[in-house]
C-alpha positions in Angstrom: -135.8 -111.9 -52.4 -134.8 -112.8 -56.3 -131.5 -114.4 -56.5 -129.9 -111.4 -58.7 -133.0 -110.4 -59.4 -133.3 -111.8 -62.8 -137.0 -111.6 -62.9 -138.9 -108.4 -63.9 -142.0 -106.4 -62.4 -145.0 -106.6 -64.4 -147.1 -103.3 -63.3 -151.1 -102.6 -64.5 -152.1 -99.1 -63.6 -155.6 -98.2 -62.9 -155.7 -99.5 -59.4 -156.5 -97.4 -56.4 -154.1 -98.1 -53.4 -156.3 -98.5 -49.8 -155.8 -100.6 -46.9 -153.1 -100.7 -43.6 -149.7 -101.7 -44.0 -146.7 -102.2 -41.9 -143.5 -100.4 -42.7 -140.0 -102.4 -42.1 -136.9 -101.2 -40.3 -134.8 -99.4 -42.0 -132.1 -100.6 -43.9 -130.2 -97.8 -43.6 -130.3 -98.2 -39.6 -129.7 -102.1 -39.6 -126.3 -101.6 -42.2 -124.1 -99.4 -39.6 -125.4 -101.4 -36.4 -124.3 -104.5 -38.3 -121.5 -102.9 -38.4 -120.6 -101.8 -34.7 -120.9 -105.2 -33.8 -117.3 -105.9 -34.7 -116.4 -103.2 -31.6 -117.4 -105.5 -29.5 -116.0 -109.5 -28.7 -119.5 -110.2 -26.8 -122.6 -111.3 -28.3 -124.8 -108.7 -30.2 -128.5 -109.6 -31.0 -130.2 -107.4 -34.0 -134.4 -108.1 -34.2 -136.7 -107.5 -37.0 -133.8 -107.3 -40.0 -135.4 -107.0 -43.0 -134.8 -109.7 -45.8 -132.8 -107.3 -48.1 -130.1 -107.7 -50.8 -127.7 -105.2 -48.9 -128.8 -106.9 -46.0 -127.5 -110.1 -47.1 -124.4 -108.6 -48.4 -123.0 -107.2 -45.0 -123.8 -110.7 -43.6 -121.4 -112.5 -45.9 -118.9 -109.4 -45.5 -118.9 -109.7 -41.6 -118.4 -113.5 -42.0 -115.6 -112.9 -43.9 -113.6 -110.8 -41.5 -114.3 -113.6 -39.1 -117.8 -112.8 -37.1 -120.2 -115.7 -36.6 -123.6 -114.2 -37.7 -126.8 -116.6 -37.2 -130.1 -116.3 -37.6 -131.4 -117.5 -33.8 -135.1 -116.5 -35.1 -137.2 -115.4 -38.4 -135.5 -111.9 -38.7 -133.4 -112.0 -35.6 -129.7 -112.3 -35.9 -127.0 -113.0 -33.0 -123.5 -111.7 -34.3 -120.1 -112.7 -31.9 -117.1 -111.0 -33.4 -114.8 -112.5 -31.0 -111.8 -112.5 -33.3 -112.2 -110.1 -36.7 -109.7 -109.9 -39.6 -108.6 -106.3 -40.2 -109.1 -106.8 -44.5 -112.6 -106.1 -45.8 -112.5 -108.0 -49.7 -113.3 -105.9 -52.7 -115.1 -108.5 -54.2 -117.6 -107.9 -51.4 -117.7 -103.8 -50.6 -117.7 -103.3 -54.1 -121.9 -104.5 -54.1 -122.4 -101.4 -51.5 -120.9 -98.3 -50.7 -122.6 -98.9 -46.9 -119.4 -101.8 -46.7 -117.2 -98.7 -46.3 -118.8 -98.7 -42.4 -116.8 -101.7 -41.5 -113.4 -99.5 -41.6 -113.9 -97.7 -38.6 -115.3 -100.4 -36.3 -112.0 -102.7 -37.4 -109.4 -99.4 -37.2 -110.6 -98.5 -33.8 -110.1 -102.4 -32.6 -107.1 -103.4 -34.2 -105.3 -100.8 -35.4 -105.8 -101.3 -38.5 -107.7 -101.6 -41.4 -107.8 -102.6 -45.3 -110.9 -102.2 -47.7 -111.6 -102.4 -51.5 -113.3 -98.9 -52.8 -116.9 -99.0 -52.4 -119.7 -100.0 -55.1 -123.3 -99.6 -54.7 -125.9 -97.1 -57.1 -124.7 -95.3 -59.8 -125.8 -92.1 -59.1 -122.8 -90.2 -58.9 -119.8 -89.4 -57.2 -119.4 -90.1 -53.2 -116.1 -89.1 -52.4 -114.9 -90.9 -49.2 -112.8 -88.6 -48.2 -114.4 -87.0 -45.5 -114.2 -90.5 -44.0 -110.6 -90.9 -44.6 -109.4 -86.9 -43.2 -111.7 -87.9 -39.7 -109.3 -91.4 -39.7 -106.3 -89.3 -40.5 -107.9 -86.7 -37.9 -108.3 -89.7 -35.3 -104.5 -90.6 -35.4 -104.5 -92.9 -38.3 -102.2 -92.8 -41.7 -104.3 -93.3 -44.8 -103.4 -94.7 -47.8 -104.7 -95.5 -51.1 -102.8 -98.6 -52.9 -104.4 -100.4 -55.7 -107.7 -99.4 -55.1 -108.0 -100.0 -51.7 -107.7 -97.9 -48.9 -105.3 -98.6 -45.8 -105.3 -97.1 -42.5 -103.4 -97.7 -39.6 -103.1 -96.0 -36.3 -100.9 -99.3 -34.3 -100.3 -97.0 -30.9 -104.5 -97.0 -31.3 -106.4 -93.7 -32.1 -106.9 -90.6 -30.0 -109.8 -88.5 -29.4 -109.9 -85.4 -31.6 -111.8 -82.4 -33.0 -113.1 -83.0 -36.4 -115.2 -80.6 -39.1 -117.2 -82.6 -41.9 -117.0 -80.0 -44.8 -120.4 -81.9 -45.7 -122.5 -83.5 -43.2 -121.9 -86.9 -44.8 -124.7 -89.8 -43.2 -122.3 -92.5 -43.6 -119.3 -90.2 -42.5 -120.5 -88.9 -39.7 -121.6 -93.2 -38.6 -118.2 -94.1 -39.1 -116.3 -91.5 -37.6 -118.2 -92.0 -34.3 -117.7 -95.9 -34.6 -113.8 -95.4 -34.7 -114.3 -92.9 -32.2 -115.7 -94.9 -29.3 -112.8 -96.6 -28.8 -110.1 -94.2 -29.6 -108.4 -92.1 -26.5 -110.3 -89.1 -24.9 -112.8 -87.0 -26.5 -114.1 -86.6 -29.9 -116.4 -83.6 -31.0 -117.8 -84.0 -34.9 -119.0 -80.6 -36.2 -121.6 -80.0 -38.8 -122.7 -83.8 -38.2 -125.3 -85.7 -40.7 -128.3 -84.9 -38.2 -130.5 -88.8 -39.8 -132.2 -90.8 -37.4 -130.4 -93.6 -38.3 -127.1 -91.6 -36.6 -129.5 -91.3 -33.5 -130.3 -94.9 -34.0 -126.2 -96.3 -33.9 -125.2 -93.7 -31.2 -128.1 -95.4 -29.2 -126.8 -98.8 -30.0 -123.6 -98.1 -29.3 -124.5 -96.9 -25.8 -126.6 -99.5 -24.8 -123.1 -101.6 -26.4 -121.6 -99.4 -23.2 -120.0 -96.4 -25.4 -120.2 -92.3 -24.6 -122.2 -90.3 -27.8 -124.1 -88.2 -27.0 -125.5 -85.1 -29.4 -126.3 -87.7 -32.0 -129.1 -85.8 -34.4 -127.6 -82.2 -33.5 -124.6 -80.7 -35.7 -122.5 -81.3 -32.9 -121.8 -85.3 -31.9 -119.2 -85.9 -28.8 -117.7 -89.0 -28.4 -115.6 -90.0 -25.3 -114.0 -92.9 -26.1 -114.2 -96.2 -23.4 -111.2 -99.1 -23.5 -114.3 -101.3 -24.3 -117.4 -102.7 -25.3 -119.9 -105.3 -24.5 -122.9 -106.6 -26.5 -126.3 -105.7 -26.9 -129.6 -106.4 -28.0 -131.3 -103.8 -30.7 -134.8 -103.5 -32.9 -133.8 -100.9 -35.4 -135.7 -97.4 -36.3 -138.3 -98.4 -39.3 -137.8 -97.3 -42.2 -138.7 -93.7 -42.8 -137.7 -93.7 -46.9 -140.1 -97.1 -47.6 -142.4 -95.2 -45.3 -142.4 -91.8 -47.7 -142.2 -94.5 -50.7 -145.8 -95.7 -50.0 -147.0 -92.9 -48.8 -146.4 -91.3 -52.3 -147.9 -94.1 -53.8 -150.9 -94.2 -52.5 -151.1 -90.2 -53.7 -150.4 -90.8 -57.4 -153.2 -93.8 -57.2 -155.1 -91.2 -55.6 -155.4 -93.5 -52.2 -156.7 -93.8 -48.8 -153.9 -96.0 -46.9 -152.6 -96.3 -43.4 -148.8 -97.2 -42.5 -148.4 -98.4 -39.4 -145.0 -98.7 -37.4 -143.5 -95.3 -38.1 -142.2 -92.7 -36.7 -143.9 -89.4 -37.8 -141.5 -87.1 -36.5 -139.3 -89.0 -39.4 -141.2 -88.3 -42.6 -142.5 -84.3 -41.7 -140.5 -83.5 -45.1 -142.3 -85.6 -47.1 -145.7 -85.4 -45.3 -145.3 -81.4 -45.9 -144.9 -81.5 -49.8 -147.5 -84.0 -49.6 -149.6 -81.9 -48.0 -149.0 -78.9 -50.3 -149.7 -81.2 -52.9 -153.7 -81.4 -52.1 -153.4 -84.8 -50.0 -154.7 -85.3 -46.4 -152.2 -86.5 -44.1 -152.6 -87.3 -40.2 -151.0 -89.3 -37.4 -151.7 -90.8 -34.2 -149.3 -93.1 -32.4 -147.1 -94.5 -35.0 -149.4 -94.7 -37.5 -149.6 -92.3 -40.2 -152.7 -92.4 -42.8 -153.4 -90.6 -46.1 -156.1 -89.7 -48.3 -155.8 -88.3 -51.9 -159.0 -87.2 -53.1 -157.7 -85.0 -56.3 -154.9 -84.4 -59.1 -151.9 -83.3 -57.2 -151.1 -79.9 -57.4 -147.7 -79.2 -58.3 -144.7 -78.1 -55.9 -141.2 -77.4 -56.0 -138.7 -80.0 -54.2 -135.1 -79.0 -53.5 -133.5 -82.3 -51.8 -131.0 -81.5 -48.7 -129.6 -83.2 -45.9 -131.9 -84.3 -42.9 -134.2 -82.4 -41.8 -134.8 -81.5 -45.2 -136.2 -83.6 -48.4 -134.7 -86.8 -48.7 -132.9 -87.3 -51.8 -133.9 -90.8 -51.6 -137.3 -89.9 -52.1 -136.5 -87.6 -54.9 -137.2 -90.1 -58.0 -140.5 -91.1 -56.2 -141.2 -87.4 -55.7 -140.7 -87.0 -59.1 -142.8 -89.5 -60.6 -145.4 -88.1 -58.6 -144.9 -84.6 -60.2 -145.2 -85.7 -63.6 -149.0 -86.5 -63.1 -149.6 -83.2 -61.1 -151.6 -79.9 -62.4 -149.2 -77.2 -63.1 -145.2 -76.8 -63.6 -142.7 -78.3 -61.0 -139.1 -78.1 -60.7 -137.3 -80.6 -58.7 -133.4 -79.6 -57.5 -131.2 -82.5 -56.8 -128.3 -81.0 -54.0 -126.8 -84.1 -52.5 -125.6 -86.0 -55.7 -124.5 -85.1 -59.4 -126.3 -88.1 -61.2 -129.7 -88.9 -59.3 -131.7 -87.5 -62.6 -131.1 -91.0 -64.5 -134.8 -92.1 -63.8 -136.3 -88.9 -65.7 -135.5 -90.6 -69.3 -137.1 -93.6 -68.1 -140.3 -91.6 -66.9 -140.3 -89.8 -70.6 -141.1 -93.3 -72.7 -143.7 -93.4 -70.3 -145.1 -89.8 -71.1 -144.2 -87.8 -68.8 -142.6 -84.0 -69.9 -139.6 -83.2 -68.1 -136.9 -81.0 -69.2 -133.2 -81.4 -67.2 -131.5 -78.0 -66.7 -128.1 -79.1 -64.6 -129.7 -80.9 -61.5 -133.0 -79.4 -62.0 -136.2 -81.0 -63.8 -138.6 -79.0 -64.6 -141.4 -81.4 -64.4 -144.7 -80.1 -66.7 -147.6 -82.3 -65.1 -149.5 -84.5 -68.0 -153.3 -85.9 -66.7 -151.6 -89.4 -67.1 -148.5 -91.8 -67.8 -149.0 -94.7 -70.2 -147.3 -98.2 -69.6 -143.9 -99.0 -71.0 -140.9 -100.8 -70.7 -138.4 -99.4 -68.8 -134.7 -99.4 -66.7 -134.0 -99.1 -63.5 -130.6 -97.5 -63.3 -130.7 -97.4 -58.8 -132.7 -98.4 -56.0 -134.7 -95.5 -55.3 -135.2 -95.0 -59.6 -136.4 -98.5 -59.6 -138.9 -97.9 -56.4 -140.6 -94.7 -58.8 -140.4 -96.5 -62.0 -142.8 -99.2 -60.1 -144.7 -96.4 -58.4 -145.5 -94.2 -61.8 -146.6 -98.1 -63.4 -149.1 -97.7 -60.5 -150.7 -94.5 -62.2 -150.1 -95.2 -65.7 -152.6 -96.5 -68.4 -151.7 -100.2 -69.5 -148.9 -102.4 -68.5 -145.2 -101.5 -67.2 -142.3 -103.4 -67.4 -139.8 -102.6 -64.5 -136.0 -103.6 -65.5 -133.6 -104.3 -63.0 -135.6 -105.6 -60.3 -132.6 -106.5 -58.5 -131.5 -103.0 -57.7 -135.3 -102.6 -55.8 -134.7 -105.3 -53.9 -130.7 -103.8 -52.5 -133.2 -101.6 -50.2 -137.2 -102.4 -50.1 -138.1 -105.9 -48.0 -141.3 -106.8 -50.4 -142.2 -103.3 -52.2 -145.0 -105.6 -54.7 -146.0 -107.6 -51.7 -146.7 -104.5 -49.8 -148.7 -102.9 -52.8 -150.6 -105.8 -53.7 -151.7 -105.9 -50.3 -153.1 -102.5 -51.1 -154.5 -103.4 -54.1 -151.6 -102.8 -56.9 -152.3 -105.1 -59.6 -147.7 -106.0 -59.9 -146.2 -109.5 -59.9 -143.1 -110.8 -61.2 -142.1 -112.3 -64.5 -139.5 -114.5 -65.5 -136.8 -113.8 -68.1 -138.5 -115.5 -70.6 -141.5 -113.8 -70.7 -140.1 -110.4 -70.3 -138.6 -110.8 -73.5 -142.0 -112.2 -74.6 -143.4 -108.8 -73.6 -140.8 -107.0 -74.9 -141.6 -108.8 -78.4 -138.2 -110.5 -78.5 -135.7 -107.6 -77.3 -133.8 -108.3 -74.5 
């Protein structure tokens, strides 16, 4: 992993992506368990953490509020949150939004909790609020006080009924972490249905909870006095997964992932699919072949089961190589578009109506330098450099590496032709701009 990611991505198109290669866990699933560890003053072991920047981050914000984390094993961590300070710094949950997770764990142990506003991706508005109303729900009085949020529920919190106006992912994970310890029952309606909610309430049951209805609209918790550690290998990653998966169809590739769950990626695989590429499974391995142009399809991004808005910007690189008109509708946030200026200096021809593009496929991309703005806009800037003519320069390398292990590593090993370049020679590139 770059320290701050200083150096760039160097990316020479023209190379076909074939091979096997393994998919990581999930970022998304390691984050929350991380987490629920602080439910619990017995010792939790997590195996097969990837080596991520938001990985990292949670580390140094659970040794902060007092856990001992240690890594016991390449990728293994043991985490003992015997004593926990109820005060998560801003100067640490403003790098991710995912810090906002820690609130519930800490409310339901001690009572109370205080947190800077979360940071993370620019790409939009995320409201917390649905997080806050379950707290305030739960027995809790919320706060906001110069920019951080205080809750505190010191007579502990109570089991309650509790309607997410959106089916928030990170909402729903937190509201069931404060929940396993609060008093009685808790029912969350219209809940995020992710596999990564599957993963925690899994977790948290082996930790000794009560979830169950964890990937239905309807999660119940009954809240136990308390928990005990656990051991854990996370979910793999299902959005790295779909990230590859689409790279090997604008390369027009023959690759196979193994260490997946298919059920996970049947979004994906369908557009992909409709699209003109060949994709098949057997026994958590999923392999593809893309013999042809893509066709081009229409992508509306909604909450699990649906598209994944974290595979939209890949989605839409993809696109803006395929035969034919596209439109791609962004539902989840209000600025996820940024990467679409980005993919015009590199040809492409998309026009943004609101949270539409209407993507007008080109036969191909040429090399340029360009911005990552987020993670997932940096993971498609990398992936249309794959299909382009020339060289691309990739900005911002440290936002790739918030959420993807070893994205180059893993393409090389394919055959991308992508390495890294100090800031020195990216400017050499760039002939002398910055």
């Amino acid at each position: 992993m770059t320290e701050g990611g200083a150096e760039r991505l160097l990316v020479r198109g023209g190379s076909r992506l074939t091979g096997s290669v393994a998919v990581h866990t999930a970022k998304n699933a390691v984050l929350p368990l991380r987490a629920a560890s602080l439910l619990s003053r017995g010792p939790v072991r997590l195996r097969a953490v990837p080596d991520l920047a938001d990985v990292a981050t949670m580390r140094a914000l659970l040794g902060e509020l007092g856990a001992e984390v240690r890594e016991v094993a390449p990728g293994e961590l043991a985490i003992r949150a015997a004593d926990v300070a109820d005060e998560a710094p801003y100067a640490l949950v403003r790098r991710m939004r995912a810090s906002l997770l820690v609130m519930g764990p800490l409310l339901a142990r001690l009572g109370r909790v205080r947190a800077g506003l979360p940071g993370g991706c620019a790409i939009g508005g995320r409201p917390i609020d649905l997080h806050l109303k379950g707290f305030a729900a739960l027995g809790a009085e919320v706060s906001l006080r110069g920019g951080y949020v205080e809750a505190r529920a010191p007579g502990g919190l109570r089991g309650a009924r509790i309607y997410l106006d959106y089916p928030s992912h990170t909402g729903t994970e937190n509201l069931i972490l404060a929940a396993a310890l609060a008093r009685g029952q808790t029912l969350i309606e219209n809940a995020a249905e992710e596999p990564e909610v599957v993963d925690l309430a899994g977790f948290l049951n082996a930790m000794g909870a009560r979830v169950s209805g964890a990937g239905t609209p309807v999660v119940r918790v009954d809240g136990v006095p308390e928990l005990r550690g656990a051991e854990w290998t996370p979910i793999p990653d299902r959005i790295e997964a779909g990230t590859l998966l689409i790279a090997a169809a604008l390369t027009r590739g023959e690759i196979e992932l193994t260490g997946v769950v298919a059920q996970h990626l049947q979004a994906v695989v369908a557009k992909l699919r409709e699209t003109g590429a060949e994709v098949w499974q057997e026994q958590g391995r999923v392999f593809l072949v893309a013999r042809r142009r893509p066709a081009a399809v229409d992508v509306k991004t909604l909450p699990y089961p649906g598209f994944p808005n974290d595979l939209q910007p890949q989605m839409t690189a993809l696109l803006a190589t395929a035969e034919g008109i596209a439109t791609v509708t962004e539902t989840v946030f209000d600025n996820r578009l940024g990467h679409i200026d980005e993919l015009r200096r590199m040809g492409a021809s998309i026009r943004v109506e609101g949270r539409t593009a209407l993507v007008t496929g080109v036969p191909r991309l040429s090399g340029a330098p360009v911005q990552a703005s987020d993670l997932r806009a940096g993971a498609a800037l990398v992936l249309a450099g794959l299909a382009a003519a020339g060289e691309t320069e990739v900005h911002g390398r440290g936002h790739i590496e918030r959420g993807y292990a070893d994205l180059p590593g893993q393409l090389r090993s394919l055959g991308a032709d992508i390495e890294a370049a100090p800031l020195a020679e990216a400017v050499r590139t760039l002939g002398g701009n910055a």
